[in-house]
N, C-alpha and C positions, 0 to 999 in steps of 0.2 A: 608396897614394894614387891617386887618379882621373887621369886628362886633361881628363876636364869640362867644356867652356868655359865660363868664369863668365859670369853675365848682371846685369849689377847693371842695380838699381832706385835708380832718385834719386841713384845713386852710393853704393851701399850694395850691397856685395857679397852672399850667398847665405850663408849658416853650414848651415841644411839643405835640404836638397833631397830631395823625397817623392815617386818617378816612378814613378805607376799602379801604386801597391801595390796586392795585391790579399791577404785571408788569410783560408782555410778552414781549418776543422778540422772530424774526422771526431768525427759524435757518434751511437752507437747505431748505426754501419754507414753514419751516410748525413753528408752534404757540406753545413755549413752555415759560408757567405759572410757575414763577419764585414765585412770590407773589401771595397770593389769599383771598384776598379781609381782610387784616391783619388791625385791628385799636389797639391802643399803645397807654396811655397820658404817660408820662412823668413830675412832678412837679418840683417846685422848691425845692430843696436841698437832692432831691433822690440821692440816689447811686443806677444806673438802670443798669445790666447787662442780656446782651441781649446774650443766649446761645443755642449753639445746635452744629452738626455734621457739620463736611466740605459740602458743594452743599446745607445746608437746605435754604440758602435766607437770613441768615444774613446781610454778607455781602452788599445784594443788598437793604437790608429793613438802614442799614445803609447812606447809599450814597441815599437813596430819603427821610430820615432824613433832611440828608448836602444839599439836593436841589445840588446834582452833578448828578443824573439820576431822571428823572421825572417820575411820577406814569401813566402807562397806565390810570386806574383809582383812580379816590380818590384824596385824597389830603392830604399834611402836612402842619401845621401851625406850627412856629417856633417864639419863643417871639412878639406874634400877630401878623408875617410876613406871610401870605398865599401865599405860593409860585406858586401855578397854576396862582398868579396875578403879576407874577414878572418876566421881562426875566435874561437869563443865568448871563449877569453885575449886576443886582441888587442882583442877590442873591450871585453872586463872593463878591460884596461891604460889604454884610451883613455875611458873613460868616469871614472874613476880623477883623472884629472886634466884633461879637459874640462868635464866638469858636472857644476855643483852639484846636488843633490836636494833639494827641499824635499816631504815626503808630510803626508798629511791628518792622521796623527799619527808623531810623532815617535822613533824607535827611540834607546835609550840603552843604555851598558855602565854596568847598575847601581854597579858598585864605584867609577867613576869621577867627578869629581868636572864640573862643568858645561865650567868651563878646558880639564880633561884629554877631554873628549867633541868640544869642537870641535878640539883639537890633533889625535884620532888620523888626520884622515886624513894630515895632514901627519909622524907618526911611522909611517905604511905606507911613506911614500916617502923614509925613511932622513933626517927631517931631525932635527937636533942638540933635544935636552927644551927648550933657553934660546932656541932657533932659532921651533920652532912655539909654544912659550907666548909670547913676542912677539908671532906673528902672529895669534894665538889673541886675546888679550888688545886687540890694535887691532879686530880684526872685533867683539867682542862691546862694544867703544866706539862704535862704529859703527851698532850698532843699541841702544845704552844699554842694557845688559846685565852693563857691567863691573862691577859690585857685589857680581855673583850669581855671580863667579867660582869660589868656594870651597864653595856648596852643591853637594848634590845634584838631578840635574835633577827628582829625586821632590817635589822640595817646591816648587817651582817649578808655578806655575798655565797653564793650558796656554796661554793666549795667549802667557807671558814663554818656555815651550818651544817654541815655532813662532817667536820673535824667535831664539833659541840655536839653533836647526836652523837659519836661515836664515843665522846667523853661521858656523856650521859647513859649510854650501855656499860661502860665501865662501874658506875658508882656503886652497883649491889655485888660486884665480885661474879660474874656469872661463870658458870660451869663451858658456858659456850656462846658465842658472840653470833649472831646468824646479821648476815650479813644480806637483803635482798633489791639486787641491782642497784648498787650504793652509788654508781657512779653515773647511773641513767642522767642527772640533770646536768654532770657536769663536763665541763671543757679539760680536752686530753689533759693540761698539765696539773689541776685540781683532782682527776682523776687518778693520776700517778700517784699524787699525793697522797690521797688517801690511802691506796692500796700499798703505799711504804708502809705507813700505819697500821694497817694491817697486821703487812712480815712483821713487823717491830713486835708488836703483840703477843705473835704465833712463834718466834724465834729466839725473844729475848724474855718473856713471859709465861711461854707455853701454853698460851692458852689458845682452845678447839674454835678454828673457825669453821665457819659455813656461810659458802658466799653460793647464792642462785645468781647468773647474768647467760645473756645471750653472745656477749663481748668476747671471739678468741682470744685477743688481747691481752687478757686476763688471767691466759692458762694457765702462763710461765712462772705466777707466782704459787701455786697450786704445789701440793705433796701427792694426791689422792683427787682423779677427776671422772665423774662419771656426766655420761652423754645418755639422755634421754631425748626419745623420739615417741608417738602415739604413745605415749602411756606406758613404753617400756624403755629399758636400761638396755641399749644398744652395746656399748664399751665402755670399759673400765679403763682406767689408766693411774697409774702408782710407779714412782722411782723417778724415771728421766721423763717425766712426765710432758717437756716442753715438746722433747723431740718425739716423742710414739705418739702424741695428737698432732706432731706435722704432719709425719708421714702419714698416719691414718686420715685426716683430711686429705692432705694432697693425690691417695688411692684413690679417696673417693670421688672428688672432684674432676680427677684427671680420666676416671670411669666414664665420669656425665658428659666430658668434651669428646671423647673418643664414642660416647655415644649421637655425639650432636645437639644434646640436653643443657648443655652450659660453655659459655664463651672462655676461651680462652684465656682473659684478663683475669677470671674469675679465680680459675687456678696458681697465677700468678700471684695475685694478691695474700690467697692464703698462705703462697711461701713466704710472703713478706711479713705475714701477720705476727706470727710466734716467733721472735728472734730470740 
C-alpha cells in the first residue's frame, strides 16, 4: 500500500490515481510512445469516461489502470495499491476482487449455466455453492435477468449477455466497475439499456464507473470526461459535462469545415449527437 496523501475533490476521495504514465514499446527495433506522460485521478462515485479515436491510447491507458500492462514510466495507484510495488499475482489477486469487468463482448464457460457464470468468480474465492447462487441470483434481479437463470448464455441475445456480464462484475462487490466499450456489440436500444444500468449503479449505489468508448453518445451520462488523442489527455470535462463537450466538438469541427477539412454534415451531426 502507498503513503500517498490523498487529495479529495468535493469530498470524494481518489480510487485511481494515473501519475505521468508514459508507455513505449519497441516495434521493428524502434521506440513507439503509446502514452505520453498522461496523469488521471479518478474519485469515488464518478461516472469517469475515458474517450477518443481508435489507435489514441485508450485502450492501453486502460490495461495500466487494470495493472495488466505496466507504465514504462509513472505509476498507477489503485484504492491505495501502487502497483509499481506489486508483482503480476498480487495485482491478478487485487483485481480479483476490486473490479468488476464488463468487455465489448462477453466471455462464457460454455458448460455452464447463466447462474453458475455469474457465481464463478465468487466460487474462485472459496465461497459456499448456496452462498454465491444467492448472491448470484440477487445481482441478475437487479439487472432483471432472474428468469434466465437456468439457460445457457448461448441462447441469450447479446444485449440480455452484457445485462449477465454486468451482473457477474457485480458479485465480488467491486471498488470500481470498468466498463470497456460495453456497448460496441450492441443495437442503440440494448445499448441505452445498458448504460441506464449503469446510472442506476453510479446514482443509486455509488459505485465508481469507468467506461472507455469511442461513442459521443455516451457522454451525456458521464460526471467526469476525459478526451485522449496520440497518447495525451487533450481536455477534461466535469459538471455540465454534456454541454462543454458540445461546444468543444462543435469549435472543433466547425474549425475543420471553415478549414475545408470536414463536411459540413459532419458538424451537424455532432450537434445532434449530445442531446
Amino acid at each position: 500500500m502507498t503513503n500517498t496523501t490523498k487529495i479529495q475533490k468535493n469530498g470524494k476521495e481518489p480510487v485511481v490515481v494515473v501519475e505521468n504514465v508514459e508507455k513505449t514499446y519497441m516495434v521493428g527495433g524502434q521506440a513507439v510512445n503509446i502514452l505520453k506522460g498522461v496523469s488521471v485521478t479518478i474519485y469515488k462515485g464518478d461516472f469517469f469516461i475515458i474517450f477518443g479515436p481508435s489507435g489514441c491510447g485508450k485502450s492501453t491507458l486502460l490495461h495500466s489502470i487494470l495493472g495488466l500492462d505496466k507504465p514504462t514510466k509513472g505509476r498507477v495507484i489503485f484504492s491505495d495499491h501502487d502497483f509499481n510495488k506489486m508483482d503480476e499475482d498480487e495485482i491478478a489477486a487485487f483485481r480479483k476482487t476490486k473490479v468488476g469487468l464488463v468487455f465489448q463482448a462477453s466471455y462464457w464457460i460454455k458448460s455452464l449455466t447463466v447462474i453458475e457464470n455469474v457465481a464463478f468468480p465468487l466460487f474462485l474465492m472459496g465461497k459456499l455453492p448456496s452462498e454465491a447462487a444467492k448472491i448470484a441470483t440477487e445481482k441478475l434481479t437487479l439487472m432483471g435477468m432472474e428468469s434466465w437463470s437456468s439457460y445457457s448464455p448461448a441462447e441469450l441475445s447479446s444485449g440480455q449477455q452484457q445485462k449477465v456480464g454486468l451482473a457477474r462484475a457485480l458479485v465480488v462487490d467491486p471498488d470500481v466497475i470498468v466498463a470497456d466499450e460495453p456497448t460496441g456489440n450492441l443495437d442503440s436500444k440494448s445499448g441505452e439499456e445498458l448504460m441506464e444500468l449503469l446510472v442506476r449503479l453510479n446514482k443509486e449505489q455509488g459505485k465508481t464507473i469507468l467506461m472507455v468508448t469511442h461513442d459521443l453518445e455516451y457522454m451525456k451520462y458521464a460526471n467526469r470526461v476525459v478526451h485522449i488523442m496520440d497518447g495525451v489527455i487533450v481536455e477534461e470535462f466535469d459538471g455540465d459535462v454534456k454541454s462543454k463537450i458540445k461546444k468543444y466538438m462543435i469549435s472543433k469541427r466547425g474549425a475543420a469545415v471553415a478549414k475545408g477539412v470536414a463536411e459540413e454534415s459532419d458538424a451537424d451531426y455532432l450537434k445532434k449527437t449530445i442531446q
